[in-house]
N, C-alpha and C positions, 0 to 999 in steps of 0.2 A: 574125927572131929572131937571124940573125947578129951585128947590129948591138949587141946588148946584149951581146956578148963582146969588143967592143970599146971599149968603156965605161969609164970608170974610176970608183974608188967614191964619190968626191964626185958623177958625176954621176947613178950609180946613186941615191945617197941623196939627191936632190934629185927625180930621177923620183919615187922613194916618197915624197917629201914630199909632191909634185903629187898624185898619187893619194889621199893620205890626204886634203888638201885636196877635191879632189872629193866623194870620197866623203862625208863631211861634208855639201858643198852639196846633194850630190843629199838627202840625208835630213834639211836643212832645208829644202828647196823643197817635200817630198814631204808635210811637215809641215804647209805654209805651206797646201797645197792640198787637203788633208785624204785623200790616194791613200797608200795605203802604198811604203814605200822598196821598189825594185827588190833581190829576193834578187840573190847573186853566182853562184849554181847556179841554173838553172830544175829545179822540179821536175819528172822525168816524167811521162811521160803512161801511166795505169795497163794492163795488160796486158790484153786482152781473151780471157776464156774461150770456148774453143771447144767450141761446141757439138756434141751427138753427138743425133740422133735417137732415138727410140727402138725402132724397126725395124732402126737400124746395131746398139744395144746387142745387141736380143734374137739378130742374126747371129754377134753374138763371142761370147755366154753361149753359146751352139748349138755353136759352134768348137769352144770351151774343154768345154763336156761332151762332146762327140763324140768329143775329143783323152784326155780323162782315161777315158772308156770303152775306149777304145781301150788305153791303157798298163794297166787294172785287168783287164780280156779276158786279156792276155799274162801278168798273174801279178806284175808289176813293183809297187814303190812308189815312183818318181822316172820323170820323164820320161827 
């Protein structure tokens, strides 16, 4: 990347020429062959949910009542 700060802008604006050029080919080629043009982002790959058993759930409800018994015992309305 250094090399682009060394540049000048006729040659900068002749890189972007080439590129725009390209670009172009690749989505008449992609045309010609009937595959859709390559996006310039790849999408993500979607996030996978993690799963909880349902013997871990019934552990935490158990926690979380035991915890709120516990603070309603002492008189309190906040943990």
């Amino acid at each position: 990347m250094s090399n682009l700060l060394s540049l000048t802008s006729a040659q900068l604006k002749h890189a972007a020429d080439i590129k725009d050029k390209i670009s172009a080919l690749e989505k008449e080629l992609a045309s010609i062959l009937g595959s859709p043009a390559k996006a310039s982002t790849p999408t993500p790959a979607p996030k996978k949910k993690s799963k909880m058993s349902a013997a871990g759930r019934a552990k935490i409800s158990a926690a979380a009542k035991a915890r709120w018994a516990k603070v309603k015992a002492a008189g309190k309305k906040s943990l």
